[in-house]
DRENDO-1510 file (C-alpha; in Angstrom, 1 decimal, always signed):
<recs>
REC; n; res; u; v; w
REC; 1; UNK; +0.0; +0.0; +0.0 .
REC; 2; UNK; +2.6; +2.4; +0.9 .
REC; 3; UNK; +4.8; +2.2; -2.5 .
REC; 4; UNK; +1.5; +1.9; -4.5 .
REC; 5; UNK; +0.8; +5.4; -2.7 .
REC; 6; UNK; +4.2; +6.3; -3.4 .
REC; 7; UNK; +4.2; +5.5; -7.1 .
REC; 8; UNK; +0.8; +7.5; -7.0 .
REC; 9; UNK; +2.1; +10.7; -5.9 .
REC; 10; UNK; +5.0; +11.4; -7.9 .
REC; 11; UNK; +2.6; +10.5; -11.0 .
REC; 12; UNK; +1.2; +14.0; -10.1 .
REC; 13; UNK; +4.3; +16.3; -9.1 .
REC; 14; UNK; +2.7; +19.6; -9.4 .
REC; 15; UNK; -0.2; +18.4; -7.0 .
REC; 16; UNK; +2.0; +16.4; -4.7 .
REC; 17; UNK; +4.1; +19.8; -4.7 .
REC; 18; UNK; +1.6; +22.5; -3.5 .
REC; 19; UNK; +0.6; +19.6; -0.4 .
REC; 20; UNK; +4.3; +19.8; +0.9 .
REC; 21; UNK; +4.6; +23.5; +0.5 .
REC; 22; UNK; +1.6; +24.4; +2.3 .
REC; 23; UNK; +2.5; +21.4; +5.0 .
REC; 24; UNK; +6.0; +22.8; +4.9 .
REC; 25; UNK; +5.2; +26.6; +5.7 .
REC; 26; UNK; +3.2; +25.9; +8.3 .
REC; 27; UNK; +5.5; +23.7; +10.1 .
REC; 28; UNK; +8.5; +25.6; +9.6 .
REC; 29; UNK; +6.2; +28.3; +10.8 .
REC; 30; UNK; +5.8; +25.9; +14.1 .
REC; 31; UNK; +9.1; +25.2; +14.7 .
REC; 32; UNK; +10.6; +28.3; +14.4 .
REC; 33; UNK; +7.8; +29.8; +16.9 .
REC; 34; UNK; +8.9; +27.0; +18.8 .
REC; 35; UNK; +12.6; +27.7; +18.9 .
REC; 36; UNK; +12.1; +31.3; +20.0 .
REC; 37; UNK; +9.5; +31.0; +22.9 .
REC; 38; UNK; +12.0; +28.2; +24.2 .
REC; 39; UNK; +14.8; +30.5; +23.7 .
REC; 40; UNK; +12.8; +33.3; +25.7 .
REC; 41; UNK; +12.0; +30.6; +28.3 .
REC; 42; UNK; +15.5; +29.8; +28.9 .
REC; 43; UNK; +16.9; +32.8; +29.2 .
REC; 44; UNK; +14.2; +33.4; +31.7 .
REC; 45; UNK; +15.3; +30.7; +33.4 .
REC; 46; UNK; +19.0; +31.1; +33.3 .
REC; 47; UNK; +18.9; +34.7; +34.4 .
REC; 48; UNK; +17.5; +34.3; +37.7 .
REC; 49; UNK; +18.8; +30.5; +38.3 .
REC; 50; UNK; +22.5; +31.3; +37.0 .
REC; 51; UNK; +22.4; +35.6; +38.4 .
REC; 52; UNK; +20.1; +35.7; +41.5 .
REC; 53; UNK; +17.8; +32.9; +42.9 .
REC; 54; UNK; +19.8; +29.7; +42.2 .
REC; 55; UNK; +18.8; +26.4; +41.1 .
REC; 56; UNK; +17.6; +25.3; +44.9 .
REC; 57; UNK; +17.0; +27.6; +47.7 .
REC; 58; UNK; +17.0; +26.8; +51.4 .
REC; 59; UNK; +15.0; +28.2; +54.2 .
REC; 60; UNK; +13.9; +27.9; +57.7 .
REC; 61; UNK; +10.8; +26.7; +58.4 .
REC; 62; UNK; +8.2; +30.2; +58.6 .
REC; 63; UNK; +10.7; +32.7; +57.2 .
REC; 64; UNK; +8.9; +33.1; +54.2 .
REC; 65; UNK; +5.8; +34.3; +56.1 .
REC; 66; UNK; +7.7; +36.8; +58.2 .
REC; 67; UNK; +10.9; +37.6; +56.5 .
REC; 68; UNK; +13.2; +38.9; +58.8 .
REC; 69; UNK; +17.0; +38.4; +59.3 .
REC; 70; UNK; +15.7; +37.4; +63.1 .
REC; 71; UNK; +14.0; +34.3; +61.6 .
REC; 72; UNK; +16.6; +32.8; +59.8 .
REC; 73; UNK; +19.4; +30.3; +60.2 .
REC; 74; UNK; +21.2; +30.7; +63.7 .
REC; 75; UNK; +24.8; +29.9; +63.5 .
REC; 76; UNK; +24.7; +26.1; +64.4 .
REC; 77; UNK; +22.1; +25.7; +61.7 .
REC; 78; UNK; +23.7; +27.3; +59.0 .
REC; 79; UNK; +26.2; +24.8; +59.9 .
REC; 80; UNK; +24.1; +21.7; +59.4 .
REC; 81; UNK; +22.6; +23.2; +56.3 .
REC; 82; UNK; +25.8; +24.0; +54.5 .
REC; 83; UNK; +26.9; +20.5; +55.5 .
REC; 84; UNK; +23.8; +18.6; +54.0 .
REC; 85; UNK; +24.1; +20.9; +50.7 .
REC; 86; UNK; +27.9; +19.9; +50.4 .
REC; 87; UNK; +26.4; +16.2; +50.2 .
REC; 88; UNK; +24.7; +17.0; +47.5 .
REC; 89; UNK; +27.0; +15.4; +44.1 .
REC; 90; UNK; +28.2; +18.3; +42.1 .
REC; 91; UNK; +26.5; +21.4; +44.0 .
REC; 92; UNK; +28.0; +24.5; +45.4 .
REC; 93; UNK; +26.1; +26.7; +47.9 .
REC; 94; UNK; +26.4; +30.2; +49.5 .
REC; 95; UNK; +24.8; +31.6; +52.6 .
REC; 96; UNK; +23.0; +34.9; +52.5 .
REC; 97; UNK; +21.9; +37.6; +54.8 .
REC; 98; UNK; +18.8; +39.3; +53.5 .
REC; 99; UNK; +17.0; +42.2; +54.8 .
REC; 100; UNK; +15.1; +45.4; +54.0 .
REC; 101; UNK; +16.6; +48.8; +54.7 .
REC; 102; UNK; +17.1; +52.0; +52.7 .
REC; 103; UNK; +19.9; +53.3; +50.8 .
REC; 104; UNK; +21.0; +57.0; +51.4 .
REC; 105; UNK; +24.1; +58.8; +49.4 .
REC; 106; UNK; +24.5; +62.5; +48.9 .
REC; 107; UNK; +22.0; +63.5; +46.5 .
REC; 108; UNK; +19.1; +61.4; +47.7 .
REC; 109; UNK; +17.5; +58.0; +49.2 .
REC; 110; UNK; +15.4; +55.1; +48.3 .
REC; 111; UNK; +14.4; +51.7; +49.9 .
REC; 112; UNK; +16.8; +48.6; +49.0 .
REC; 113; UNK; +17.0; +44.8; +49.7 .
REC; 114; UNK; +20.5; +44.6; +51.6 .
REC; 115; UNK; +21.9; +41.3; +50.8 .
REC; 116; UNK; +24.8; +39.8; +52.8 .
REC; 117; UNK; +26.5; +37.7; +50.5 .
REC; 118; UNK; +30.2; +35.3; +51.3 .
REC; 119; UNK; +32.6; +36.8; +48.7 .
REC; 120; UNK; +34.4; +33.7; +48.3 .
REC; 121; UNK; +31.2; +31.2; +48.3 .
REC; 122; UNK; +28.6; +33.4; +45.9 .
REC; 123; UNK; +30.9; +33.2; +42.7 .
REC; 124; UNK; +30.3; +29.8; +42.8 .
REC; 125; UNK; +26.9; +29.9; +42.9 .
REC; 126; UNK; +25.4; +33.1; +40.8 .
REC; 127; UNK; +27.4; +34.7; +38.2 .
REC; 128; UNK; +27.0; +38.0; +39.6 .
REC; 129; UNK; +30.9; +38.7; +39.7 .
REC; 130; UNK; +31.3; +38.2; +36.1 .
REC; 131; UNK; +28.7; +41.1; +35.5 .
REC; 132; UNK; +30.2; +44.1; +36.8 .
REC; 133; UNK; +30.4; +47.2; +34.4 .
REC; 134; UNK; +32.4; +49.0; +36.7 .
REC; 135; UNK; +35.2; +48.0; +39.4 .
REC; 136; UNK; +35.4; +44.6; +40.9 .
REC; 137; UNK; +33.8; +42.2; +43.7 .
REC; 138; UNK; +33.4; +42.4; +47.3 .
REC; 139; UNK; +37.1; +41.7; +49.1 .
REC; 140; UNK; +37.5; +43.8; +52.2 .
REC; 141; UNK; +35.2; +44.7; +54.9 .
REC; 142; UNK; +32.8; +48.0; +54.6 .
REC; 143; UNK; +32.3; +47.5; +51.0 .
REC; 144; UNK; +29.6; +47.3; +48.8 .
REC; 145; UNK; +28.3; +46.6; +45.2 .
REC; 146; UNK; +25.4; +48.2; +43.8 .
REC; 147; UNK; +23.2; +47.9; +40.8 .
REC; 148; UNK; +24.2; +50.6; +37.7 .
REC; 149; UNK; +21.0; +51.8; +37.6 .
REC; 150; UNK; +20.1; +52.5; +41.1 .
REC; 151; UNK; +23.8; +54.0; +40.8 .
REC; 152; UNK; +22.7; +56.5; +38.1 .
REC; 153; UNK; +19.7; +57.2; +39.9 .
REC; 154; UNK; +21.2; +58.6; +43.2 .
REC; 155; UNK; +24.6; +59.7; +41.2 .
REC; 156; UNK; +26.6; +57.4; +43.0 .
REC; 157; UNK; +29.6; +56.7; +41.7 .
REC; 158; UNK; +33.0; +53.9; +41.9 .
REC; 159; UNK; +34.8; +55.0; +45.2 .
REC; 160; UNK; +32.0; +57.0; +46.7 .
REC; 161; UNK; +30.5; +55.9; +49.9 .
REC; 162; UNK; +27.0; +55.3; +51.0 .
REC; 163; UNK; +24.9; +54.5; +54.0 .
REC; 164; UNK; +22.1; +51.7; +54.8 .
REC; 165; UNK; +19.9; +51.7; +57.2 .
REC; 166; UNK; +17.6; +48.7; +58.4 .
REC; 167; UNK; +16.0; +47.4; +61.1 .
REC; 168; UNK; +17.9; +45.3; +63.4 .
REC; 169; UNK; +16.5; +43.2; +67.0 .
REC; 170; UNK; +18.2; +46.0; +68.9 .
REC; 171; UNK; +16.2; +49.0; +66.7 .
REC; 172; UNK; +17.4; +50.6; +64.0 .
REC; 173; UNK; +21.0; +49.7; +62.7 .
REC; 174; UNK; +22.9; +51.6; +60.0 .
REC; 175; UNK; +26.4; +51.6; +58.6 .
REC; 176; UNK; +28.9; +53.5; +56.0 .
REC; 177; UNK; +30.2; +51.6; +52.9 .
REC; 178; UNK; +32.3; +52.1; +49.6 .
REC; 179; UNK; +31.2; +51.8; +46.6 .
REC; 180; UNK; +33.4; +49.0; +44.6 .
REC; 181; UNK; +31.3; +48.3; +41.8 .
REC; 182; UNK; +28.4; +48.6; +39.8 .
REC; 183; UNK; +26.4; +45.6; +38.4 .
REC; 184; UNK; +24.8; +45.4; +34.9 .
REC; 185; UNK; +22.6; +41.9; +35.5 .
REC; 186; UNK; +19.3; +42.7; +33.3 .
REC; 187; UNK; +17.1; +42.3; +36.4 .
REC; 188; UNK; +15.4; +44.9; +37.4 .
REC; 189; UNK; +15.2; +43.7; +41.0 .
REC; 190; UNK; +18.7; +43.4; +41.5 .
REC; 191; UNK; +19.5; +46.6; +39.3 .
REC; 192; UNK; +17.9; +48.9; +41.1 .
REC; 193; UNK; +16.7; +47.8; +44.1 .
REC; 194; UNK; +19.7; +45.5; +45.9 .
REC; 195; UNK; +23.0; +46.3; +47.2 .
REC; 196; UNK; +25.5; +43.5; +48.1 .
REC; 197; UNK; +27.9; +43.9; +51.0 .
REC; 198; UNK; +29.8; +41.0; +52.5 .
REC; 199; UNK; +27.9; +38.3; +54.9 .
REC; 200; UNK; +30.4; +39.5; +57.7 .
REC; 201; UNK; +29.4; +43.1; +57.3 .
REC; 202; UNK; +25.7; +42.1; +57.1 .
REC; 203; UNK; +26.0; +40.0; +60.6 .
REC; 204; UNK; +27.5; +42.9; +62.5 .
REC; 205; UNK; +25.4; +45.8; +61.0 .
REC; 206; UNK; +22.0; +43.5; +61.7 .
REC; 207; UNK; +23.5; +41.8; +64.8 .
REC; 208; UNK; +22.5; +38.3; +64.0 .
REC; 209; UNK; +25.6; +35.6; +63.5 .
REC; 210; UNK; +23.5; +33.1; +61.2 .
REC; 211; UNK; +22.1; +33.7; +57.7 .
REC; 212; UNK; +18.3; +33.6; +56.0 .
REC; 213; UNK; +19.0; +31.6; +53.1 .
REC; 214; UNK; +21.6; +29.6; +51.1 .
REC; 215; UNK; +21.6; +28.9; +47.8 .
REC; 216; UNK; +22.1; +26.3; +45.5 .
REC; 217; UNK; +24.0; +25.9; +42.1 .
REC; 218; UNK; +23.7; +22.5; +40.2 .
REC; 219; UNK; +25.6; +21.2; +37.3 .
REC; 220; UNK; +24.1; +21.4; +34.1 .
REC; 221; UNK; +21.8; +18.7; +33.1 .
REC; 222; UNK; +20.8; +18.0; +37.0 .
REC; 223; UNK; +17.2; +17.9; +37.2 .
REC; 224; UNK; +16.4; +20.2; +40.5 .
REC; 225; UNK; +13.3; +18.6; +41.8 .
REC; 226; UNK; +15.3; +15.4; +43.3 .
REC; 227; UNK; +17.7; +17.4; +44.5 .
REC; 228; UNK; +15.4; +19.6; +46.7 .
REC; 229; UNK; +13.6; +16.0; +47.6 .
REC; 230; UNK; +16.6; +14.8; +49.0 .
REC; 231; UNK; +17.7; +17.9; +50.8 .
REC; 232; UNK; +14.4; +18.7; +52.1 .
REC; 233; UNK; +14.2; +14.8; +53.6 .
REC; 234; UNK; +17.6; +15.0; +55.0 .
REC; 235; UNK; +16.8; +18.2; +57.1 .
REC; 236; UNK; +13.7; +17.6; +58.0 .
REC; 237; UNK; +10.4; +19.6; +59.1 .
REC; 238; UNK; +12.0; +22.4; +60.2 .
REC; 239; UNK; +13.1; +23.5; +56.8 .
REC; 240; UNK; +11.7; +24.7; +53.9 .
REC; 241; UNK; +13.1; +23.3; +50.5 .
REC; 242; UNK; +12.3; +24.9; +47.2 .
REC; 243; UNK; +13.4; +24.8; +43.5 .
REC; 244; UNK; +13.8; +28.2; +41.5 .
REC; 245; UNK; +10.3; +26.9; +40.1 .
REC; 246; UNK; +8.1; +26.3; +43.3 .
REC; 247; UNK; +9.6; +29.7; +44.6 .
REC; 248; UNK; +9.1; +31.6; +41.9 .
REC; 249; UNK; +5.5; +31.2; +41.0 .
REC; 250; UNK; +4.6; +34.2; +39.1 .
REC; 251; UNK; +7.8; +33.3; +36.5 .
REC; 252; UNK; +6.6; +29.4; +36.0 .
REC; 253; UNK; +3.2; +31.2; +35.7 .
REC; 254; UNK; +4.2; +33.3; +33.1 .
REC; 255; UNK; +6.3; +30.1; +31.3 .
REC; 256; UNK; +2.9; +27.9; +31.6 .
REC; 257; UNK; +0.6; +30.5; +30.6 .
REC; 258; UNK; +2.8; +31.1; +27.3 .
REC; 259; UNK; +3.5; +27.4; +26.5 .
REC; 260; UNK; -0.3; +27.3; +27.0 .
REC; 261; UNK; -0.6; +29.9; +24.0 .
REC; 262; UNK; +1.9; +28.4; +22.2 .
REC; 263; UNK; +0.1; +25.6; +21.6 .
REC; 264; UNK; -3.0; +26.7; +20.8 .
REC; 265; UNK; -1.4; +28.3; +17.8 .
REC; 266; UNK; +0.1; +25.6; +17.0 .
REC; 267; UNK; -3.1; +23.4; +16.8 .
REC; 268; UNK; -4.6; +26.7; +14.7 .
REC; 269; UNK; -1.3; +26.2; +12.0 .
REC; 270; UNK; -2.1; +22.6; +11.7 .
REC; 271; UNK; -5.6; +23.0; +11.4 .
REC; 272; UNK; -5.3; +26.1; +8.5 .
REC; 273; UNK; -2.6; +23.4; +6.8 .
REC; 274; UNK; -4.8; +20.3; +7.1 .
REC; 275; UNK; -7.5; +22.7; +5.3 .
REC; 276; UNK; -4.9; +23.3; +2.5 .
REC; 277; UNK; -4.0; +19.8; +2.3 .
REC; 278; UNK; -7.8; +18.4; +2.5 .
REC; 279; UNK; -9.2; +20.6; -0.1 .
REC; 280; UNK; -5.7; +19.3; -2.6 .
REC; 281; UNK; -6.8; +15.7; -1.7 .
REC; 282; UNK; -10.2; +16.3; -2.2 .
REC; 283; UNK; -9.7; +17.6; -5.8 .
REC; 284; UNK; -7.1; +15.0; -5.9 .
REC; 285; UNK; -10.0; +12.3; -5.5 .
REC; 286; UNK; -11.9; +14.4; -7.9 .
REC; 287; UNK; -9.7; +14.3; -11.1 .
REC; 288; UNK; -8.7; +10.6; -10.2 .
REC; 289; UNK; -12.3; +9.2; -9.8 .
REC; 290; UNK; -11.7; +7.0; -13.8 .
REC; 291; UNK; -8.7; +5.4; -11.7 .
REC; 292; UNK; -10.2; +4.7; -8.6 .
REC; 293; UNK; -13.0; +3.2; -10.4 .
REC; 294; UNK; -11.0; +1.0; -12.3 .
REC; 295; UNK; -8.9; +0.2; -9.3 .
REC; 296; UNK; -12.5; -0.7; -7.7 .
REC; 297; UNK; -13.2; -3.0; -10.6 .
REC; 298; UNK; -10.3; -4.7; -10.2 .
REC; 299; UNK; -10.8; -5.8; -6.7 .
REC; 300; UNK; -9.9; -3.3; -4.5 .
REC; 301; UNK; -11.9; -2.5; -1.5 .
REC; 302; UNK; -13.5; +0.5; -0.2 .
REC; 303; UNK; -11.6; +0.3; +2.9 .
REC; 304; UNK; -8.4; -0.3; +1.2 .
REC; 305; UNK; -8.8; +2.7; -1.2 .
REC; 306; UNK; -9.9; +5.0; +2.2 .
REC; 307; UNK; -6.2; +3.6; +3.3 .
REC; 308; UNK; -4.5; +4.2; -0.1 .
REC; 309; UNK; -6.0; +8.2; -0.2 .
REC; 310; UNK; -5.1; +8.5; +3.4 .
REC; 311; UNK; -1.3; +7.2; +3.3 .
REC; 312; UNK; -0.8; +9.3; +0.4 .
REC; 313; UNK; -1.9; +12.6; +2.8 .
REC; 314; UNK; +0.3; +10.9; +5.3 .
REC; 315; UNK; +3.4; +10.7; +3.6 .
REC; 316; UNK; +3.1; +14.3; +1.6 .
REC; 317; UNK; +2.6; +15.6; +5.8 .
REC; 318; UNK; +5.8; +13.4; +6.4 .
REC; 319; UNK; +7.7; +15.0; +3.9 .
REC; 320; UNK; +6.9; +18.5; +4.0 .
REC; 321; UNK; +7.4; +18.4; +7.3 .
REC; 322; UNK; +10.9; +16.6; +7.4 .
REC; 323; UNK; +11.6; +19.5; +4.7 .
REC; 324; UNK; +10.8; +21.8; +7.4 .
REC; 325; UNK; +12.6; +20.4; +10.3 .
REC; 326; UNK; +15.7; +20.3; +8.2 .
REC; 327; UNK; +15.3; +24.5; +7.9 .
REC; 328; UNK; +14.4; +24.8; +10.9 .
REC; 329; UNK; +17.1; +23.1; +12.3 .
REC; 330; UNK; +19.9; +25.7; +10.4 .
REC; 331; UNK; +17.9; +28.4; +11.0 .
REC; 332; UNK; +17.1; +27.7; +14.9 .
REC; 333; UNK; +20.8; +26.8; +15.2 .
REC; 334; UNK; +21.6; +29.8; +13.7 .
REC; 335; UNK; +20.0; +32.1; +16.0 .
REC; 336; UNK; +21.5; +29.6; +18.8 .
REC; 337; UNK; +24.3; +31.1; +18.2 .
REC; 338; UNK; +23.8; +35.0; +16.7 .
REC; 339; UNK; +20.8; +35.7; +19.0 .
REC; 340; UNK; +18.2; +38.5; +18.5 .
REC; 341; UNK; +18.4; +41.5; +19.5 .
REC; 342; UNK; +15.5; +43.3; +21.9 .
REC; 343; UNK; +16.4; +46.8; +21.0 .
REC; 344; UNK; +13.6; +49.1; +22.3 .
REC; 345; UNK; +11.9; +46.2; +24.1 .
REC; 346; UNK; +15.1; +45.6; +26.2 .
REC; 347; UNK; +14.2; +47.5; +29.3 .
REC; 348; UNK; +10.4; +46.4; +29.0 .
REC; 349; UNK; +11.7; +42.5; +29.5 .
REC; 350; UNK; +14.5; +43.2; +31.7 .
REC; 351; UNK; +11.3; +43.7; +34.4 .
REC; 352; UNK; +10.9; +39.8; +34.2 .
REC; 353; UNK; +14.2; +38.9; +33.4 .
REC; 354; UNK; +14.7; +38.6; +30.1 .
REC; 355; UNK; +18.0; +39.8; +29.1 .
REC; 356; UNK; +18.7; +42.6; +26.3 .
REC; 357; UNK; +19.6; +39.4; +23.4 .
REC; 358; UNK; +17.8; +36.3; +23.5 .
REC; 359; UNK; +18.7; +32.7; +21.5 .
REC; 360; UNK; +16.5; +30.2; +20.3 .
REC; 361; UNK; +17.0; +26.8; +22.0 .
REC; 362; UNK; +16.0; +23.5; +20.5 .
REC; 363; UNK; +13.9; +21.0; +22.9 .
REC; 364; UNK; +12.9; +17.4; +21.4 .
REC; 365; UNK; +9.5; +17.1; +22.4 .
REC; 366; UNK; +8.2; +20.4; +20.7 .
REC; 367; UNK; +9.4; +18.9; +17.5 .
REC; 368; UNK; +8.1; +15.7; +17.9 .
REC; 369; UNK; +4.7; +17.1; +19.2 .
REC; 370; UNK; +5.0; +19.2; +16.1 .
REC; 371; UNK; +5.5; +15.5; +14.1 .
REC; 372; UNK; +2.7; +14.1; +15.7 .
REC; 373; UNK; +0.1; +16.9; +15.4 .
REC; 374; UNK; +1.4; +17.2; +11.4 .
REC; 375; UNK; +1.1; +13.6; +10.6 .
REC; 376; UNK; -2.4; +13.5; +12.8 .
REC; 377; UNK; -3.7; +16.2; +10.7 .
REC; 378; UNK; -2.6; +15.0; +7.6 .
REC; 379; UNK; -4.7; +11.6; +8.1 .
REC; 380; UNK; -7.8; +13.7; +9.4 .
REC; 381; UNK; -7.2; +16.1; +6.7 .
REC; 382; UNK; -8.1; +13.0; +3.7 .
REC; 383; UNK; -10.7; +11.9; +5.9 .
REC; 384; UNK; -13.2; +13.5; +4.2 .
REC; 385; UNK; -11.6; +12.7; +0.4 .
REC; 386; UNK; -10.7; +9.3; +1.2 .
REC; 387; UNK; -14.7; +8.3; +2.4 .
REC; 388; UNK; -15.8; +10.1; -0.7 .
REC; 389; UNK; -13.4; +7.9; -2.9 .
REC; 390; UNK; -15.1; +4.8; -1.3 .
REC; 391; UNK; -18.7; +5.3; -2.2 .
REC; 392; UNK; -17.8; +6.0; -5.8 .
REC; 393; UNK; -19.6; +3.3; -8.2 .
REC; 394; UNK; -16.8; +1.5; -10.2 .
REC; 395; UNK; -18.8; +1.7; -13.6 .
REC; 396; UNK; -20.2; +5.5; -13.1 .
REC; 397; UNK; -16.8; +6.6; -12.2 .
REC; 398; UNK; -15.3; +4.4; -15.0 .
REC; 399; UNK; -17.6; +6.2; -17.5 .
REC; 400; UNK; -16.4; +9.3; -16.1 .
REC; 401; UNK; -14.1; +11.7; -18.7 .
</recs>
């Protein structure tokens, strides 16, 4: 059946022709989409995973609800915590001080999340030294990094000093630090509204010896949700566990929501390209109606001419659609590599994270959904032809001119 519907299609090349184009559009159409909302997805991702939050995230037990530096990790249990992260194969982890204050300099004020970071720990884990426009990373005590936007905003400059202010358990606790660089992350929350000093400074200034979270980093290709499982079993009730996507709920939101969209439009493609491809195969049935009636008076079945039409739809989806994965592929891998550039949109999407040039990115399963939906609509599309084809009266359509 297959080579007989083979044979049959290159018999009519201009016909067989228009049914991959319009099969081939569309997919390519598909895929590319595809490549680019992955692309946006990752870079999401990676921005806040590999810049800020980190793959896995560990709290206390209730800090969450009432985040204050009070009611995180004391000393011992920073201990234990670090310890059980080090067991971990392949991860790295940092402890952090965080805690809500304001920022004054000489020309003005605004309110800032003062993050107490281990300069020798938190390379490992984010790559927030590598993205410094101006200076270099924390080394000595009193010093502090701070965003290059919230920089230009108070005119604060390399060398300059600054004061924060926040509330610590013995009232209000504030200290003087210079300024040793300025960070350029794409993150709106940590370019304008976070300043990094060391975790040692952050302790005294707070007066608390422990830390409110640590973070994670995992190797590549690690999934995080075992991880956190076993972490979260190993320290028990009195911590809180939580992957960048359980903490983060408004980003997987966002991710969901889109990949929600995505398909949709995806389903609309296929449908506009199984139209395309039904009425072809419907005219198809049409002008062949002389052959399949001699093809019924030679024995064949109606079910097995139904099957003949419908392969033939099949393998015309097949091919226009391996026609589009193969450009898709050089063009997806392409912009792999070159990216595209926001331009105006660039501060819009650094809100959420997405940096200024994003890359397309190539995940198996949206191109074999894309497969399956093609081929799928391809059959459904010569439904309608194919059923026609089988109520046709061999000597009527014989007679037929």
């Amino acid at each position: 059946m297959v080579r007989m519907a083979w044979r049959n299609l290159w018999r009519h090349k201009a016909r067989t022709g228009l049914m991959m184009g319009i099969v081939f559009f569309g997919s390519l159409i598909v895929l590319l989409m595809w490549g680019f909302t992955a692309g946006v997805f990752d870079s999401l991702i990676r921005t806040h995973v590999e810049l800020d939050y980190g793959a896995v995230k560990i709290y206390r037990a209730g800090y969450r609800l009432d985040p204050v530096p009070t009611g995180g990790f004391t000393a011992q249990q920073l201990e234990r915590v670090l310890a059980a992260a080090g067991g971990v194969p392949g991860a790295t982890s940092a402890p952090r001080l965080v805690a809500y204050g304001l920022l004054r300099s000489a020309y003005g004020a605004t309110g800032v999340e003062i993050r107490g970071v281990d300069p020798q720990r938190e390379p490992a884990v984010t790559r927030v030294a590598e993205v410094l426009v101006e200076g270099r990373f924390l080394q000595e005590p009193a010093e502090a990094l701070l965003g290059a936007r919230a920089a230009r905003a108070l005119d604060v400059r390399v060398g300059e000093r600054i004061v924060l202010l926040s509330q610590g358990p013995a009232g209000t606790a504030s200290r003087g630090f210079r300024v040793v660089g300025l960070l350029a992350t794409g993150l709106a929350s940590l370019d304008e509204r976070t300043v990094l000093v060391s975790l040692s400074d952050a302790q005294a200034m707070l007066g608390v010896d422990g830390a409110t979270e640590v973070a994670l980093a995992l190797p590549r290709g690690v999934r995080h949700d075992p991880a956190a499982a076993t972490l979260g079993a190993e320290l028990g009730p009195g911590y809180e566990v939580l992957t960048f996507a359980r903490g983060n709920p408004l980003v997987t939101g966002f991710i969901q929501g889109n990949t929600g969209e995505m398909v949709l439009t995806m389903l609309l493609l296929a449908f506009l390209a199984g139209f395309g491809v039904a009425n072809t195969v419907l005219f198809s049935v049409i002008e062949r109606t002389r052959e399949f009636g001699v093809m019924a008076s030679l024995g064949m079945g109606a079910r097995r001419l139904a099957v003949l039409v419908i392969t033939e739809s099949v393998i015309v989806s097949a091919l226009g659609f391996a026609a589009a994965a193969l450009g898709g592929y050089f063009l997806v891998g392409y912009f792999a590599h070159a990216g595209i550039p926001l331009g105006p949109l660039a501060t819009m999407m650094a809100e959420v994270g997405i940096p200024a040039r994003i890359y397309a990115a190539v995940e198996g399963w949206h191109w074999g959904a894309s497969l399956v939906v093609v081929l799928a609509t391809g059959a459904v599309a010569a439904w309608y032809p194919a059923r026609r084809a089988t109520k046709l009266d061999p000597v009527e359509a014989i007679r037929e001119i």
